[in-house]
VMD Tcl script that draws the C-alpha trace (Angstrom):
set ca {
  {96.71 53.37 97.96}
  {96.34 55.14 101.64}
  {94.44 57.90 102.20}
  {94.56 60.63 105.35}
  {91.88 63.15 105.79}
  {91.52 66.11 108.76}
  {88.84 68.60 108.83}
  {89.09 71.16 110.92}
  {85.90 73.87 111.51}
  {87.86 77.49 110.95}
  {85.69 80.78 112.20}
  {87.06 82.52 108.96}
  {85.13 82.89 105.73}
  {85.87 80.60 102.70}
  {87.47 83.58 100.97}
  {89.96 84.40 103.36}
  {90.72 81.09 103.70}
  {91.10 80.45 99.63}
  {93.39 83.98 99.64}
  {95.50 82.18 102.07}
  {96.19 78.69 100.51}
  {96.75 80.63 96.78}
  {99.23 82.65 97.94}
  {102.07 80.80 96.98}
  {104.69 83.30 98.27}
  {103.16 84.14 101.56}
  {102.67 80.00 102.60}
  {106.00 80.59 104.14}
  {104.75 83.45 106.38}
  {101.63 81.74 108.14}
  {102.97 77.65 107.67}
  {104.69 77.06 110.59}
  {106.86 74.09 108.61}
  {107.93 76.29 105.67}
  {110.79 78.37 105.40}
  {110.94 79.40 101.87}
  {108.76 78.76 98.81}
  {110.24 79.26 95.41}
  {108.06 79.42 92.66}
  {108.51 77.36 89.38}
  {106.07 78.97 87.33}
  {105.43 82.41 86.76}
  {101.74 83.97 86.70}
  {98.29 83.38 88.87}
  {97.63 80.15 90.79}
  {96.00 77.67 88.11}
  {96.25 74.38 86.62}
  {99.96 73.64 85.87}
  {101.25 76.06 88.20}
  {104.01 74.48 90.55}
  {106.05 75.71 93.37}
  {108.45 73.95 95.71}
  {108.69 74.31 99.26}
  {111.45 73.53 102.34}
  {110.21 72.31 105.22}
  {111.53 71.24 108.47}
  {110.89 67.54 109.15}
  {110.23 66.59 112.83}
  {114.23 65.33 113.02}
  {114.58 69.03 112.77}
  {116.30 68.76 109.02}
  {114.81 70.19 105.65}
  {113.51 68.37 102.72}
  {112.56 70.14 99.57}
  {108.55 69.47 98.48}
  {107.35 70.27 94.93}
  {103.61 71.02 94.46}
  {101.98 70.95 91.28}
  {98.62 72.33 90.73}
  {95.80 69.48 89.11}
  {92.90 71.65 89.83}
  {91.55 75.34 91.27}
  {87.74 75.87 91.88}
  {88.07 78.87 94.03}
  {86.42 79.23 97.30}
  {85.65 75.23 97.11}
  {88.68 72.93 96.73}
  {92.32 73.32 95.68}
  {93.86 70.06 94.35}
  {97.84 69.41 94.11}
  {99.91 66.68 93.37}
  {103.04 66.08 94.86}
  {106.09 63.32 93.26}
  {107.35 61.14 95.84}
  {110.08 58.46 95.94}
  {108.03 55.39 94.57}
  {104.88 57.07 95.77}
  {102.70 59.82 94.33}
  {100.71 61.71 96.09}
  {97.67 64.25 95.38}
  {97.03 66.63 98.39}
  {93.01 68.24 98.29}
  {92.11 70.72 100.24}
  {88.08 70.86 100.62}
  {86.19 74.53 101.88}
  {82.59 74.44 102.97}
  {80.70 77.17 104.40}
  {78.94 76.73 107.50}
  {76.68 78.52 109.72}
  {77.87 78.11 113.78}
  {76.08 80.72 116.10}
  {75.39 82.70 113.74}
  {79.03 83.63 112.34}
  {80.31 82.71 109.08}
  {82.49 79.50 109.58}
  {84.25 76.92 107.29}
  {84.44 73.49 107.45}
  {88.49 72.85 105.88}
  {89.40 69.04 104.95}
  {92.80 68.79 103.74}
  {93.21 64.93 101.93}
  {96.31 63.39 100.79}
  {96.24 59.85 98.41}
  {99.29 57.99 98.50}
  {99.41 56.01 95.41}
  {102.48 53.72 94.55}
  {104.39 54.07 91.83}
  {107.27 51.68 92.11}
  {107.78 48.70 94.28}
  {110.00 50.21 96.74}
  {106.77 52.59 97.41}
  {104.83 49.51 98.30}
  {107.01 47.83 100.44}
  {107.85 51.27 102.35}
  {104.03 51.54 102.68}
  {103.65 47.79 104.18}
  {106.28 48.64 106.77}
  {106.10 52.30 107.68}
  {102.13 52.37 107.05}
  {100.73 52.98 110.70}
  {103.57 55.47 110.96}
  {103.30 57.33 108.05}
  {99.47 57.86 108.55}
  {100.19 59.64 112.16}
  {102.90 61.80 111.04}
  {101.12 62.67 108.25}
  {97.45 63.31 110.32}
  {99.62 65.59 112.49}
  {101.07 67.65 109.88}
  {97.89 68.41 108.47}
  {96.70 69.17 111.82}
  {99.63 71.42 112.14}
  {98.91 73.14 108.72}
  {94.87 73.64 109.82}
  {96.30 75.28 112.85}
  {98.47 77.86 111.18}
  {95.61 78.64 108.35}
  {92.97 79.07 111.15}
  {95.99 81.52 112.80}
  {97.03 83.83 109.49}
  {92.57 83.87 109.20}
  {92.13 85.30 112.34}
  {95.16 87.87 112.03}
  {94.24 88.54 108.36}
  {90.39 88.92 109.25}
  {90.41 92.59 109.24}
  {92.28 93.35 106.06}
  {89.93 90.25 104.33}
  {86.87 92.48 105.50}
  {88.12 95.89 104.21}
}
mol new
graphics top color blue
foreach p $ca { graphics top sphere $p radius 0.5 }
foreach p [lrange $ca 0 end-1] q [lrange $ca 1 end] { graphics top cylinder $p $q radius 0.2 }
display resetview
């Protein structure tokens, strides 16, 4: 199993932040990677609900992503798992309030697990490890750039 982790401190407050990642059909507004999101299940964001998402791989091509939610403690963490080929993975994303000269701030950690499921998924991880890890740190990089961006445009409408 491999595991990637980024925090990134956000001047937002956890609730704008949580409004952001649970709304399933605006992630393709403020995620920079996402062109369309088509929901699988119908009702609020809770266990069970899934969704899948296109987004553009660094080649510049598409590849469809299918999120599944395990777990939804609002305002704290938001855990998803995502079916791979030969690997599984389960994607958390972490919110802690923090105190930075004197503003409301939030510490966010986004997490992924890679956990093989199949052979092939092992020997792609031996040989494409090193790789995989920095694409994937850079995505989630990428992703805690455009959350910290729709928090500080959305900052006024979260405080009305």
């Amino acid at each position: 199993m491999s595991t990637v982790a980024v925090t990134q401190l956000i001047e937002a407050p956890a609730i704008a932040l949580w409004q952001l990642l649970v709304d399933l059909p605006a992630r393709a507004d403020w995620l920079s990677t996402v062109g369309a999101v088509e929901l699988l299940t119908p009702g609020h964001l809770a266990a069970g609900t899934s969704w899948q998402e296109i987004r553009t791989r660094p080649d510049g091509g598409a590849q469809a992503e299918e999120f599944v939610v395990v777990e939804a403690v609002p305002l704290r963490r938001l855990v998803l798992s995502s079916p791979g080929i030969g690997v599984d993975y389960r994607i958390t994303w972490t919110l802690r309030t923090v105190r930075r000269r004197r503003r409301a701030c939030t510490a966010v950690t986004v997490r992924q697990e890679a956990r093989p499921t199949a052979r092939s998924g092992r020997v792609l991880a031996l040989i494409f490890g090193g790789l995989a890890v920095r694409a994937v740190e850079g995505a989630f990089r990428r992703d805690l750039a455009d959350l910290a961006r729709a928090a500080r445009s959305a900052a006024p409408a979260v405080a009305a």
